[in-house]
DRENGUVO-708609 format. One record per residue: residue number from 1; chain; x, y, z of N, C-alpha, C in turn. Coordinates in steps of 0.05 Angstrom, whole numbers. Example, Ala and Ser with C-alpha at 12.3 -4.5 7.8 and 13.67 -1.06 7.14 Angstrom:
site pos = 1	unit = A	n_east = 264	n_north = -114	n_up = 156	ca_east = 246	ca_north = -90	ca_up = 156	c_east = 264	c_north = -66	c_up = 156
site pos = 2	unit = A	n_east = 257	n_north = -45	n_up = 142	ca_east = 273	ca_north = -21	ca_up = 143	c_east = 258	c_north = 1	c_up = 157
This chain:
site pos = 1	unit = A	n_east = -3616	n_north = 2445	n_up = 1222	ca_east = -3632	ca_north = 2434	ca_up = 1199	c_east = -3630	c_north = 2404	c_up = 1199
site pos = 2	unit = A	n_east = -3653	n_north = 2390	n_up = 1197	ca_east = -3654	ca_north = 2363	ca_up = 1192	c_east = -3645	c_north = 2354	c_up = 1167
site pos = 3	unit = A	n_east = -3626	n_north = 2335	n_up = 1162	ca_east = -3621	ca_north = 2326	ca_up = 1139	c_east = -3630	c_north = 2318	c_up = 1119
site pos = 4	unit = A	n_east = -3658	n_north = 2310	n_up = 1129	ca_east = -3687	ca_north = 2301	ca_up = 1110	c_east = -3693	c_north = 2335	c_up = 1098
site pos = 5	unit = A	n_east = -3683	n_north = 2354	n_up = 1107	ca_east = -3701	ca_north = 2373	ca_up = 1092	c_east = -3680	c_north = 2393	c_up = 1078
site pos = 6	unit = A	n_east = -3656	n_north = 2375	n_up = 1080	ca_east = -3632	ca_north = 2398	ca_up = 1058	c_east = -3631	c_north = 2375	c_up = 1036
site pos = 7	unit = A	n_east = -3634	n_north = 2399	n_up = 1017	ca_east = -3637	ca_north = 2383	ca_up = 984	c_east = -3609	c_north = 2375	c_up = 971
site pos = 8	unit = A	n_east = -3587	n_north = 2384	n_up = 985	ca_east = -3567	ca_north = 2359	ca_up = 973	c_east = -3562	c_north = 2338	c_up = 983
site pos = 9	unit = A	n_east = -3572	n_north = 2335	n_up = 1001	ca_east = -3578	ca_north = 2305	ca_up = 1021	c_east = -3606	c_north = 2288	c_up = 1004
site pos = 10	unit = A	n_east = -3625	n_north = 2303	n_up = 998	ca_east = -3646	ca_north = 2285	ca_up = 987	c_east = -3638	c_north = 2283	c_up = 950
site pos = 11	unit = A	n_east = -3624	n_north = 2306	n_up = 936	ca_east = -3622	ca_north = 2299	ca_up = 914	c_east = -3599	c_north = 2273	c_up = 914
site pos = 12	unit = A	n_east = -3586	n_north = 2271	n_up = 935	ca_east = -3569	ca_north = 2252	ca_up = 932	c_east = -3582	c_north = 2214	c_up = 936
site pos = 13	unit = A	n_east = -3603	n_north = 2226	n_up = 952	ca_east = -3614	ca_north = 2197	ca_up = 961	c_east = -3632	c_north = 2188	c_up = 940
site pos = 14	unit = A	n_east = -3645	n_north = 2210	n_up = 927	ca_east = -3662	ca_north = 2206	ca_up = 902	c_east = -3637	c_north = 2201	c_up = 871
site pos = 15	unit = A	n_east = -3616	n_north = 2204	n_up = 880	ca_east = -3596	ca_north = 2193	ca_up = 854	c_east = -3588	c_north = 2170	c_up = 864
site pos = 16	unit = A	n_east = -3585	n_north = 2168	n_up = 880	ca_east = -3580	ca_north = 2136	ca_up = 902	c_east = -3599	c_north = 2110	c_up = 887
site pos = 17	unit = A	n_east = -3619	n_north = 2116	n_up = 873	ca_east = -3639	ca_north = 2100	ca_up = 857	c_east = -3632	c_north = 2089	c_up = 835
site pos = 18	unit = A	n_east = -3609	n_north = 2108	n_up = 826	ca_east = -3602	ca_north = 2100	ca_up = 797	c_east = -3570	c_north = 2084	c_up = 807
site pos = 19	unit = A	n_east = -3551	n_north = 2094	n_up = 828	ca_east = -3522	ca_north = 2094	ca_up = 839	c_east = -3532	c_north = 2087	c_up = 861
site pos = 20	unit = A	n_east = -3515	n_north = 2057	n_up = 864	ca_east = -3520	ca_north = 2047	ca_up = 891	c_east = -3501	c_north = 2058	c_up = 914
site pos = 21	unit = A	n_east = -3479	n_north = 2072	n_up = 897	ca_east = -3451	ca_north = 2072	ca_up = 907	c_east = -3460	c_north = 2109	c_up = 922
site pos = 22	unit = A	n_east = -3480	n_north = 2122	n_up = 914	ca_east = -3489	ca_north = 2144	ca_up = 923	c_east = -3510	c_north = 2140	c_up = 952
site pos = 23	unit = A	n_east = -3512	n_north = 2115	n_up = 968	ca_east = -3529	ca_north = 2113	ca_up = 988	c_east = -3512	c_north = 2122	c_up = 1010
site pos = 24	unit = A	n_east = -3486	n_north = 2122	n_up = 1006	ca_east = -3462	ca_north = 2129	ca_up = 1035	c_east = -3461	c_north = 2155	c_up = 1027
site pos = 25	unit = A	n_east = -3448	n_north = 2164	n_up = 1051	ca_east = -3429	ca_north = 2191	ca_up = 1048	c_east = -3404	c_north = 2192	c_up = 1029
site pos = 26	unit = A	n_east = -3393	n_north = 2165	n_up = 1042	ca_east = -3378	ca_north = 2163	ca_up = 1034	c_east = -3360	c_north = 2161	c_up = 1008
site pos = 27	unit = A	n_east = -3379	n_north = 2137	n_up = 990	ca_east = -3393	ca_north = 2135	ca_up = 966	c_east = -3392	c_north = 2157	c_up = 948
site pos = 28	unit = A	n_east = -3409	n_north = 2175	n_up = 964	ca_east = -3419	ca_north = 2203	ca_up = 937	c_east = -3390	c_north = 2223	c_up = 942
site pos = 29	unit = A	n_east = -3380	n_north = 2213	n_up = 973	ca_east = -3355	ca_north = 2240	ca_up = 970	c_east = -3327	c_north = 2236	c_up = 952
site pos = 30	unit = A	n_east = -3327	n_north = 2204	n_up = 962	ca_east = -3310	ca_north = 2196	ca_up = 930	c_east = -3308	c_north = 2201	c_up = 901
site pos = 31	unit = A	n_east = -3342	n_north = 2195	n_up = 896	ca_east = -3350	ca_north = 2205	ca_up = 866	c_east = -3341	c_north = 2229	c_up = 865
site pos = 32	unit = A	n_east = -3351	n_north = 2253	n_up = 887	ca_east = -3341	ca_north = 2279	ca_up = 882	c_east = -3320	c_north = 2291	c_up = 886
site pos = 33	unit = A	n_east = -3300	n_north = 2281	n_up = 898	ca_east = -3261	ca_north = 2288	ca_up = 908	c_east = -3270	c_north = 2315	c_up = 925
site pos = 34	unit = A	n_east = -3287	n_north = 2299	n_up = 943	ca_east = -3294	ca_north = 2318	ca_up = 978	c_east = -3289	c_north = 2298	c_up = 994
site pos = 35	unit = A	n_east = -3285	n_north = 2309	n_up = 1019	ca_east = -3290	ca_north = 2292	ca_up = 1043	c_east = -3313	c_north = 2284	c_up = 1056
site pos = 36	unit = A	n_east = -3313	n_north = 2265	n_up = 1063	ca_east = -3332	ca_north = 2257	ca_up = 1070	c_east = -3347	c_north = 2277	c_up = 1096
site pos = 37	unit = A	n_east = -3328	n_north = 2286	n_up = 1107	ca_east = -3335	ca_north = 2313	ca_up = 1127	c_east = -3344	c_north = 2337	c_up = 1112
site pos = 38	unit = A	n_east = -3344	n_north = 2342	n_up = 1090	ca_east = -3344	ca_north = 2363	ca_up = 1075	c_east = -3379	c_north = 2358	c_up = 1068
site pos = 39	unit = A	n_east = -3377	n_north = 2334	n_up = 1058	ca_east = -3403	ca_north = 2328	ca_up = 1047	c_east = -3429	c_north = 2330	c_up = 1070
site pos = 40	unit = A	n_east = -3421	n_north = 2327	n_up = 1094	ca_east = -3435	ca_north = 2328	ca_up = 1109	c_east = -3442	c_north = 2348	c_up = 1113
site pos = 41	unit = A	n_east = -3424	n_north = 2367	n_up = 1121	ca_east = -3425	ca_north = 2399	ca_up = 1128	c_east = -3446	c_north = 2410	c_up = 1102
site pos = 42	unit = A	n_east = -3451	n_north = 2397	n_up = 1070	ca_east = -3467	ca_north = 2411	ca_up = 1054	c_east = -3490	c_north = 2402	c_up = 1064
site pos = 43	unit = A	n_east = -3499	n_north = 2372	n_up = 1077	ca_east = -3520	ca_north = 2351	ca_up = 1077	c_east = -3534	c_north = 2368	c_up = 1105
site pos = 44	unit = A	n_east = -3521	n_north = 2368	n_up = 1120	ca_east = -3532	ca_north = 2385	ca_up = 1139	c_east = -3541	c_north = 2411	c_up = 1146
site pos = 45	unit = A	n_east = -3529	n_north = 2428	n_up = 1131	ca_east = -3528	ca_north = 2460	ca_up = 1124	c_east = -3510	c_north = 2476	c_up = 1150
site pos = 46	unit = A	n_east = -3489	n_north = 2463	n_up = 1155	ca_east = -3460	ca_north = 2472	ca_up = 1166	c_east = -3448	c_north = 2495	c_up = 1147
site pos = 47	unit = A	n_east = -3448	n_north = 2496	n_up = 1121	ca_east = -3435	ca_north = 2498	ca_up = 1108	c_east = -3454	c_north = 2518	c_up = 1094
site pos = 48	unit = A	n_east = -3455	n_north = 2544	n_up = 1100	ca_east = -3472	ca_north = 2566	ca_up = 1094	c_east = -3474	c_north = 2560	c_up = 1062
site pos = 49	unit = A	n_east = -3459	n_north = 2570	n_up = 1058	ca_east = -3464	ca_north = 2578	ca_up = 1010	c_east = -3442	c_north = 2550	c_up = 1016
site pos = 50	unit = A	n_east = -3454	n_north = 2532	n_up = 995	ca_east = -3434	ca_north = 2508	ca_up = 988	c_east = -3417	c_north = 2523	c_up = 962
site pos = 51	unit = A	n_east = -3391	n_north = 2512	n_up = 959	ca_east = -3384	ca_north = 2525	ca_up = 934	c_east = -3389	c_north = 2517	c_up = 911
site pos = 52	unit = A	n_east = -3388	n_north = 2535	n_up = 886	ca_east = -3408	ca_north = 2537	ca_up = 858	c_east = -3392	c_north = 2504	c_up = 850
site pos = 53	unit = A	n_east = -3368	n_north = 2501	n_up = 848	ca_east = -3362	ca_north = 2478	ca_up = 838	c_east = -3369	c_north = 2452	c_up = 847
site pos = 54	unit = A	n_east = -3371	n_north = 2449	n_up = 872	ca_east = -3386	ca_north = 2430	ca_up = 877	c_east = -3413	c_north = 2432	c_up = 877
site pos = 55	unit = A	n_east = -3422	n_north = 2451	n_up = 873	ca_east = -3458	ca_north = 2455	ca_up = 874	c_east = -3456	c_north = 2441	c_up = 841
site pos = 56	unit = A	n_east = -3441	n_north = 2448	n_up = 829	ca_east = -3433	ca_north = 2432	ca_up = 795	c_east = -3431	c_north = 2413	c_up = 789
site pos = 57	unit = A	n_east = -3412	n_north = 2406	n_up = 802	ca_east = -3408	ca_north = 2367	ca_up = 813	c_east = -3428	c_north = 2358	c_up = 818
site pos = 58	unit = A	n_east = -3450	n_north = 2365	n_up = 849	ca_east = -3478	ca_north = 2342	ca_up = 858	c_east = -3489	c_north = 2352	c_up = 837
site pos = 59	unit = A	n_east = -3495	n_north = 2370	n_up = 821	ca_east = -3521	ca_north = 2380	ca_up = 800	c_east = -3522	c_north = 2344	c_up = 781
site pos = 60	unit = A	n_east = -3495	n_north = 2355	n_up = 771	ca_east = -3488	ca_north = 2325	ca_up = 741	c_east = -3489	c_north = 2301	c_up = 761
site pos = 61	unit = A	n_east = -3469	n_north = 2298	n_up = 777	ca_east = -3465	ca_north = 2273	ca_up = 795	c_east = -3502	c_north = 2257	c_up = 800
site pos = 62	unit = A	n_east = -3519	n_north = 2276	n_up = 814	ca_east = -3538	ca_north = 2270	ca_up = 823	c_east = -3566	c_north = 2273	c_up = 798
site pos = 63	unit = A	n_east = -3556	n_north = 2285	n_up = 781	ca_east = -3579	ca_north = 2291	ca_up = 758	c_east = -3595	c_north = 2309	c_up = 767
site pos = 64	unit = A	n_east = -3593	n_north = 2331	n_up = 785	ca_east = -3605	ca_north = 2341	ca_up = 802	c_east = -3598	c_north = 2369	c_up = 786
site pos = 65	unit = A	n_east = -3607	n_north = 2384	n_up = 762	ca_east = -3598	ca_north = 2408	ca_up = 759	c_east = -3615	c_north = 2428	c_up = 776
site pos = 66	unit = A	n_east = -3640	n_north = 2428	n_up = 785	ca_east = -3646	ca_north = 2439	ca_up = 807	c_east = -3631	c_north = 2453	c_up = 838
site pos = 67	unit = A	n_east = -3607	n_north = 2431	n_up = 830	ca_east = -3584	ca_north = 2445	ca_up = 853	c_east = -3573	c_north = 2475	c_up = 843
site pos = 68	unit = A	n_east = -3562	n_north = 2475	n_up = 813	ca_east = -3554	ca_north = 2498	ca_up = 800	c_east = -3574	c_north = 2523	c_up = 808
site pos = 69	unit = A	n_east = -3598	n_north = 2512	n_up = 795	ca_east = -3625	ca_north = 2537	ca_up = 802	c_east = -3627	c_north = 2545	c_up = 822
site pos = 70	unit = A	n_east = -3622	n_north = 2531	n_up = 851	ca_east = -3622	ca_north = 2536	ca_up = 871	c_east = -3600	c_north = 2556	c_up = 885
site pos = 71	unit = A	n_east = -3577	n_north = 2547	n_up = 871	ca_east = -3550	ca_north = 2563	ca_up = 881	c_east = -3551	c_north = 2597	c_up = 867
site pos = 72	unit = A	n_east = -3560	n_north = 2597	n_up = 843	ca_east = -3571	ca_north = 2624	ca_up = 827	c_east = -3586	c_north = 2630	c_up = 840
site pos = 73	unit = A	n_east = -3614	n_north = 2615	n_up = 853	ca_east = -3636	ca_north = 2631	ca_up = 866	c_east = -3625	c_north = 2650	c_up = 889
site pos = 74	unit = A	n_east = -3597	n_north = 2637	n_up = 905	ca_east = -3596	ca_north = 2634	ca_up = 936	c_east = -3569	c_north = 2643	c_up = 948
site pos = 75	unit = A	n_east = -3549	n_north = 2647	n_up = 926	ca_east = -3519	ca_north = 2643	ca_up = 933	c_east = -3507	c_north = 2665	c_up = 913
site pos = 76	unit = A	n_east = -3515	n_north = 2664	n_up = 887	ca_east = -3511	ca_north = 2679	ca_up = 864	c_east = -3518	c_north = 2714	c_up = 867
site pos = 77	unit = A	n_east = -3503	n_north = 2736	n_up = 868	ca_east = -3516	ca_north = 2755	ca_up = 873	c_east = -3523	c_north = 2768	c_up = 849
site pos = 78	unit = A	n_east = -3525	n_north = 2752	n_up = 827	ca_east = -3534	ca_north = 2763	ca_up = 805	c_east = -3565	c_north = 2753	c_up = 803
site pos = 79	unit = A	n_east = -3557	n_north = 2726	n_up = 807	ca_east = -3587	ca_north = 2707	ca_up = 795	c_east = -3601	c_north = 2710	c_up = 823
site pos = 80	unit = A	n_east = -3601	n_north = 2728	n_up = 850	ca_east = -3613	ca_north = 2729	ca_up = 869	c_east = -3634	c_north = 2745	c_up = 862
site pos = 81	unit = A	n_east = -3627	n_north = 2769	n_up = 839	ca_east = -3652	ca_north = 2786	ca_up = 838	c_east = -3673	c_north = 2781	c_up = 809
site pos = 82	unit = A	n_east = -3662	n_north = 2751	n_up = 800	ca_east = -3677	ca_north = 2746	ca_up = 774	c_east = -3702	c_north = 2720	c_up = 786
site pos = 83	unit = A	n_east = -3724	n_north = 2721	n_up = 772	ca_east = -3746	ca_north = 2694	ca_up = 783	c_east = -3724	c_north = 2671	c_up = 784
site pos = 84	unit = A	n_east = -3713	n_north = 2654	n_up = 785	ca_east = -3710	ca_north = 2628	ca_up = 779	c_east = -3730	c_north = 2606	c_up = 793
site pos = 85	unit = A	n_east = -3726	n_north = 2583	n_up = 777	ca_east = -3749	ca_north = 2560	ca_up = 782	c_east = -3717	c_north = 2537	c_up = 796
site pos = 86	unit = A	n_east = -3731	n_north = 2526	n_up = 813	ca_east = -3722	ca_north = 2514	ca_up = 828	c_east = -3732	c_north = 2469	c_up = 828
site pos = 87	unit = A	n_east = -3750	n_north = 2482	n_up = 816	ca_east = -3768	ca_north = 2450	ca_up = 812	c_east = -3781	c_north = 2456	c_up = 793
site pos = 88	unit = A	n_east = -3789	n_north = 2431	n_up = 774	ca_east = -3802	ca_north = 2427	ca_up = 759	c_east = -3831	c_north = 2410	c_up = 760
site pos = 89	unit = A	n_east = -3847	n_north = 2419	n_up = 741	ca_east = -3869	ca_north = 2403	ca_up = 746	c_east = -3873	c_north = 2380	c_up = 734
site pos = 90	unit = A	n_east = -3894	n_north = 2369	n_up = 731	ca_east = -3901	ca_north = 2343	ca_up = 717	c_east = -3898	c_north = 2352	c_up = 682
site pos = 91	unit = A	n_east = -3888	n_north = 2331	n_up = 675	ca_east = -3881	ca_north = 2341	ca_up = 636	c_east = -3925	c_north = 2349	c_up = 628
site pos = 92	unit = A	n_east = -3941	n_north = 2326	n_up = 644	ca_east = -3956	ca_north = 2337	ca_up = 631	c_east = -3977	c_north = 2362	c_up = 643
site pos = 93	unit = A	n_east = -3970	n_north = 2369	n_up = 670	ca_east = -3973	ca_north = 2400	ca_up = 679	c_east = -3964	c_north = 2417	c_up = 655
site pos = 94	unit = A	n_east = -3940	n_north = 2417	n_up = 654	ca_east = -3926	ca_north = 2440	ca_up = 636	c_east = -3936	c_north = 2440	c_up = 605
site pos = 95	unit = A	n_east = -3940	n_north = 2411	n_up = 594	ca_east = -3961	ca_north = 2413	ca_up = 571	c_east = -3977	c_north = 2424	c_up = 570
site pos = 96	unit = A	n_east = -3996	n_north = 2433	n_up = 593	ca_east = -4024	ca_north = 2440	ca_up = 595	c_east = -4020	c_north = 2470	c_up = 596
site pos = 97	unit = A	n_east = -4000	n_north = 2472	n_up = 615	ca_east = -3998	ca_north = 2502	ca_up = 625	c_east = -3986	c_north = 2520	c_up = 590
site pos = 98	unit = A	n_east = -3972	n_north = 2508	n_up = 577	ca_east = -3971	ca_north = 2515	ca_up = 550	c_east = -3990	c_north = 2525	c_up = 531
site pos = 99	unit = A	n_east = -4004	n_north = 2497	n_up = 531	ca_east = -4033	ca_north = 2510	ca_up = 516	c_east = -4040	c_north = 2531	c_up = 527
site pos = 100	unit = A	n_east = -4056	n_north = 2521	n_up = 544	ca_east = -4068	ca_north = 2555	ca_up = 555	c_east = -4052	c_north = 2570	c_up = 552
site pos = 101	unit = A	n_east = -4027	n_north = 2581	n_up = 559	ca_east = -4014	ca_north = 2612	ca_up = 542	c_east = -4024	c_north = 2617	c_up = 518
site pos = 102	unit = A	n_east = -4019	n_north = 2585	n_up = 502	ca_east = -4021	ca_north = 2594	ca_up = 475	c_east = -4052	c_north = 2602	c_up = 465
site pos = 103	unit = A	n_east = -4071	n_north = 2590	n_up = 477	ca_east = -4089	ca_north = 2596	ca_up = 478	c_east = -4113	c_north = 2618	c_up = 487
site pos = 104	unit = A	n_east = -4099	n_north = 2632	n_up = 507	ca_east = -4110	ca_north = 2651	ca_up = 509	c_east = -4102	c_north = 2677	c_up = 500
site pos = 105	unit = A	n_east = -4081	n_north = 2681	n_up = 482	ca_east = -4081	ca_north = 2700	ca_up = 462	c_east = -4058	c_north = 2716	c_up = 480
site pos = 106	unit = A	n_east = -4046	n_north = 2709	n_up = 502	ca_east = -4020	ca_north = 2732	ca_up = 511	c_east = -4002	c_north = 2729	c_up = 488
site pos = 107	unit = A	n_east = -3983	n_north = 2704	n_up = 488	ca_east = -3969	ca_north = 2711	ca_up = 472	c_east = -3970	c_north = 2727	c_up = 440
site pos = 108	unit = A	n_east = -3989	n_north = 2718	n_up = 435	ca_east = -3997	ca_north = 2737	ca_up = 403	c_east = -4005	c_north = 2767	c_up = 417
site pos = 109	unit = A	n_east = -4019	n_north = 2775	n_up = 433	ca_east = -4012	ca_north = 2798	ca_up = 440	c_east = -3994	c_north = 2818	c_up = 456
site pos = 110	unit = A	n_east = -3977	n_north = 2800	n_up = 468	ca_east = -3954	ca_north = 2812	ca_up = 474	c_east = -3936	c_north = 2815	c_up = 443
site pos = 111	unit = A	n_east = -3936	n_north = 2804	n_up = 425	ca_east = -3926	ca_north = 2803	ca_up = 404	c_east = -3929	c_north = 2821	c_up = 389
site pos = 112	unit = A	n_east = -3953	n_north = 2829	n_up = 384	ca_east = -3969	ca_north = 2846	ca_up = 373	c_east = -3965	c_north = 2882	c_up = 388
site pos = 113	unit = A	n_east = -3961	n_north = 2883	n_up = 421	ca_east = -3958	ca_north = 2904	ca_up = 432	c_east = -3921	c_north = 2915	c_up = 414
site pos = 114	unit = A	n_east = -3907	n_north = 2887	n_up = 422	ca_east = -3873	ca_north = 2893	ca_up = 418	c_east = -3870	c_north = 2903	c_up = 395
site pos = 115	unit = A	n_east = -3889	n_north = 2892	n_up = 362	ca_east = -3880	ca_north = 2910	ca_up = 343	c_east = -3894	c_north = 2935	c_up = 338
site pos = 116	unit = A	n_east = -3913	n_north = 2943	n_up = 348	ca_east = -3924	ca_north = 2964	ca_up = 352	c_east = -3890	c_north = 2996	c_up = 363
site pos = 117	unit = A	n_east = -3891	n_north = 2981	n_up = 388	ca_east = -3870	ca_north = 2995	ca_up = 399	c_east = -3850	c_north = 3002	c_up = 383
site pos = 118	unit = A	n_east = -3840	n_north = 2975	n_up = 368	ca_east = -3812	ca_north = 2970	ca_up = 349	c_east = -3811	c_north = 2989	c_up = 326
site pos = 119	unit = A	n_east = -3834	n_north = 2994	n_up = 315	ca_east = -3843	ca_north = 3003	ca_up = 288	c_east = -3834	c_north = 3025	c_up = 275
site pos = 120	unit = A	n_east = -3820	n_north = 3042	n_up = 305	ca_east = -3813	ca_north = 3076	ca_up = 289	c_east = -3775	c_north = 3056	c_up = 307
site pos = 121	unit = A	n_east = -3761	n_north = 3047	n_up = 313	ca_east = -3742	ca_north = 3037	ca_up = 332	c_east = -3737	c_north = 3053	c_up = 345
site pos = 122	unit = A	n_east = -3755	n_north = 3072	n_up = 367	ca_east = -3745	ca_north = 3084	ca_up = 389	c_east = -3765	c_north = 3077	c_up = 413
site pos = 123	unit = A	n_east = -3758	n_north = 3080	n_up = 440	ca_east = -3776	ca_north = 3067	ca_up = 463	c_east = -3780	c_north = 3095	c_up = 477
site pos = 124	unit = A	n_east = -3806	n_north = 3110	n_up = 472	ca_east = -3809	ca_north = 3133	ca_up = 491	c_east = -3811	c_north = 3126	c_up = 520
site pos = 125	unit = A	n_east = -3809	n_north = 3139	n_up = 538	ca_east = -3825	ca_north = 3133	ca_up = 565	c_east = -3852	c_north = 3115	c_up = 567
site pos = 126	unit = A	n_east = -3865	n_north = 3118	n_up = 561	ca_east = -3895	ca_north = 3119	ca_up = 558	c_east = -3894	c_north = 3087	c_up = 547
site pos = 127	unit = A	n_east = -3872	n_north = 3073	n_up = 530	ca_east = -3872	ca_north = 3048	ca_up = 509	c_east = -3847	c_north = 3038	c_up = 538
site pos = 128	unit = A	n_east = -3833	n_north = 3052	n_up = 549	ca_east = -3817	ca_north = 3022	ca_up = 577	c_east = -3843	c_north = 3023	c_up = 593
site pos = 129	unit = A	n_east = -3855	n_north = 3031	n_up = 594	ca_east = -3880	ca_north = 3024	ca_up = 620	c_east = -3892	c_north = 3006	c_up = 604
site pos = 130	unit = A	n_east = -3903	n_north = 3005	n_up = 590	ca_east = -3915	ca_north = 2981	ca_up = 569	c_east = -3888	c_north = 2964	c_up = 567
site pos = 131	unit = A	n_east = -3867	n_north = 2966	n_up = 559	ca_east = -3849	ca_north = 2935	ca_up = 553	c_east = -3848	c_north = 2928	c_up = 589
site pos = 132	unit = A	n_east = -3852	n_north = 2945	n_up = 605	ca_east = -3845	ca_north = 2933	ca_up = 635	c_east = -3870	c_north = 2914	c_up = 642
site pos = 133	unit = A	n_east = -3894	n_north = 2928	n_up = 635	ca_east = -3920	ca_north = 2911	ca_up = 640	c_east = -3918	c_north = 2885	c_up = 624
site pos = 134	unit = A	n_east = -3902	n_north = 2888	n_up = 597	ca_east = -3902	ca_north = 2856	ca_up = 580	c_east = -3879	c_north = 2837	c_up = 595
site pos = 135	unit = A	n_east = -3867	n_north = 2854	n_up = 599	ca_east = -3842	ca_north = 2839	ca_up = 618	c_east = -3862	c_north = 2813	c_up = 645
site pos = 136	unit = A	n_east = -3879	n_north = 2830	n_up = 661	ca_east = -3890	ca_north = 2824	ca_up = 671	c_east = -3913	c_north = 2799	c_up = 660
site pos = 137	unit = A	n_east = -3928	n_north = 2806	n_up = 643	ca_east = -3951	ca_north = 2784	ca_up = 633	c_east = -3932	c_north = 2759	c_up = 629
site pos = 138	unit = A	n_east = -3907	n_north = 2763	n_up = 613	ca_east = -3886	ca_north = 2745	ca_up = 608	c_east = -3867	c_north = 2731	c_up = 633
site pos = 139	unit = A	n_east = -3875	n_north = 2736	n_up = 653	ca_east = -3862	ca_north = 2727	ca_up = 681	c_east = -3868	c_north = 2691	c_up = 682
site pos = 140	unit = A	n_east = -3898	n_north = 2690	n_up = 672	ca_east = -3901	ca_north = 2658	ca_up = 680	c_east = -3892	c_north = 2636	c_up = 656
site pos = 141	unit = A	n_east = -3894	n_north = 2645	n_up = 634	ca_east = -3871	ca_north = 2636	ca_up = 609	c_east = -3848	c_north = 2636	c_up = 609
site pos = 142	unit = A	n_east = -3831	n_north = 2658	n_up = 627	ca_east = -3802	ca_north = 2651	ca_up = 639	c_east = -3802	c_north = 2627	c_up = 663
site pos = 143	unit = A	n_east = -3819	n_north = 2620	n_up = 676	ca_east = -3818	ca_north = 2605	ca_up = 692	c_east = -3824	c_north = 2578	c_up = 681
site pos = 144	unit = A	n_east = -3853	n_north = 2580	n_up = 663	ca_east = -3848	ca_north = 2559	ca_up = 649	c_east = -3826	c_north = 2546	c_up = 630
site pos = 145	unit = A	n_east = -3810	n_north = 2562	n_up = 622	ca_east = -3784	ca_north = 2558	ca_up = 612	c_east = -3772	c_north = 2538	c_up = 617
site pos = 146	unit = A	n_east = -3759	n_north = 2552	n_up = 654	ca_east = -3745	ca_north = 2548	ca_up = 665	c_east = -3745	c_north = 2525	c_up = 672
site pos = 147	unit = A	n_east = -3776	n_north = 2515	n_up = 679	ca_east = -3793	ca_north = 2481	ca_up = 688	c_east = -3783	c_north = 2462	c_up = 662
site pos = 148	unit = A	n_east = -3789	n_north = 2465	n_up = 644	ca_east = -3784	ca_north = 2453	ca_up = 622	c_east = -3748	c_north = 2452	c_up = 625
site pos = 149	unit = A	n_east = -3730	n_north = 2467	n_up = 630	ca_east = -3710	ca_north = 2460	ca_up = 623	c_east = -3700	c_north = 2444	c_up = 641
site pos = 150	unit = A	n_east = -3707	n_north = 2442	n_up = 669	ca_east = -3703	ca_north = 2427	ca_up = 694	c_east = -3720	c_north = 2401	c_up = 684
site pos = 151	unit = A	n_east = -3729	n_north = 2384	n_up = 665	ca_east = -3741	ca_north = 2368	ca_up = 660	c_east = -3726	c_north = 2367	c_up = 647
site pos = 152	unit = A	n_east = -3720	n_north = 2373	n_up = 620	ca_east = -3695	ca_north = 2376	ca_up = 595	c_east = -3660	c_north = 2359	c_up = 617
site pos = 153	unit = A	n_east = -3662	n_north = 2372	n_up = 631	ca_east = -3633	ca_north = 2368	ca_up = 641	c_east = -3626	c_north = 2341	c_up = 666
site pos = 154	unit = A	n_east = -3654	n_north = 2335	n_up = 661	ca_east = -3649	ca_north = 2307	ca_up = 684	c_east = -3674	c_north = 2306	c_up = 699
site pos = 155	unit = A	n_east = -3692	n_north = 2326	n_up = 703	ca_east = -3713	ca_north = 2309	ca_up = 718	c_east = -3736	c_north = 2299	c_up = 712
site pos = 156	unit = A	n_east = -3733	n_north = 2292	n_up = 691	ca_east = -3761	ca_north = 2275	ca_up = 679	c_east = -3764	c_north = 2244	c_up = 685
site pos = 157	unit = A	n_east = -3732	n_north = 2231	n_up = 692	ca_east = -3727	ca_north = 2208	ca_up = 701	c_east = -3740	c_north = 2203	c_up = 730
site pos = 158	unit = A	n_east = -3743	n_north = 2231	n_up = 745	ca_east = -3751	ca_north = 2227	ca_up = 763	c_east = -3773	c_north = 2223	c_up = 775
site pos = 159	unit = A	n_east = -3796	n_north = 2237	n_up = 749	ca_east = -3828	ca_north = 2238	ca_up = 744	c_east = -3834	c_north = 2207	c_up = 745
site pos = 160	unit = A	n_east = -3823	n_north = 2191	n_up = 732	ca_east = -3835	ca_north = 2174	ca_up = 724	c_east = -3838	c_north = 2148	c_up = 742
């Protein structure tokens, strides 16, 4: 793998903008109490699953919480079988993509299906195939979530 195309090598060069002291290896392996061999082996993809704590470290170190999302998407055998978002979009993409949910009436009628269901508090067969289908309509509002919180947690500095 080329080093241009592993993302703790580029989240690091894109924090390198704000930390001059993040343009070395050397630099960022200090900040992080790795070796500078260590860091490489993540930069390069030597280093199959990097471990969660340092995937912790570059996340804050680099402002990069996208690393976290990525390690859940990729490494995590819990968060392997859940959507996670990995990047975020433009703050005013996700504005837009907002309205329209709100605007085209899913959420009020997914809303509208759930207390239907709720109303006697038992879920027949027939009402999990309907919460599985709302589960579903609700897939791109979890994702939008997720965009928004990856903006929330540091990459909006990067939008701009």
């Amino acid at each position: 793998m080329n080093e241009q195309e592993n993302i703790y090598f580029r989240c690091r060069k894109e924090a390198a903008k704000r930390n001059d002291k993040l343009n070395s290896r050397e630099g960022a392996a200090e900040l992080l109490g790795v070796s500078v061999s260590t860091l490489a082996n993540y930069e390069l993809g030597i280093t199959k699953v990097v471990p969660v704590d340092s995937v912790v470290m570059m996340a804050d170190l680099y402002r990069a919480p996208e690393l976290k999302a990525l390690y859940c998407a990729e490494s995590c055998p819990i968060g392997a079988d859940r959507p996670v978002c990995t990047d975020a979009g433009s703050i005013e993409r996700l504005a837009v993509r907002m309205a329209v949910m709100d605007q085209d009436g899913t959420l009020q009628e997914t809303s509208r299906k759930l207390l239907a269901i709720a109303k006697d508090g038992k879920v027949c067969e027939q009402e999990r195939a309907e919460l599985a289908e709302m589960a579903e309509s609700l897939g791109e509002l979890e994702q939008l979530i997720q965009e928004i919180r990856l903006q929330a947690e540091g990459r909006a500095d990067k939008e701009a």
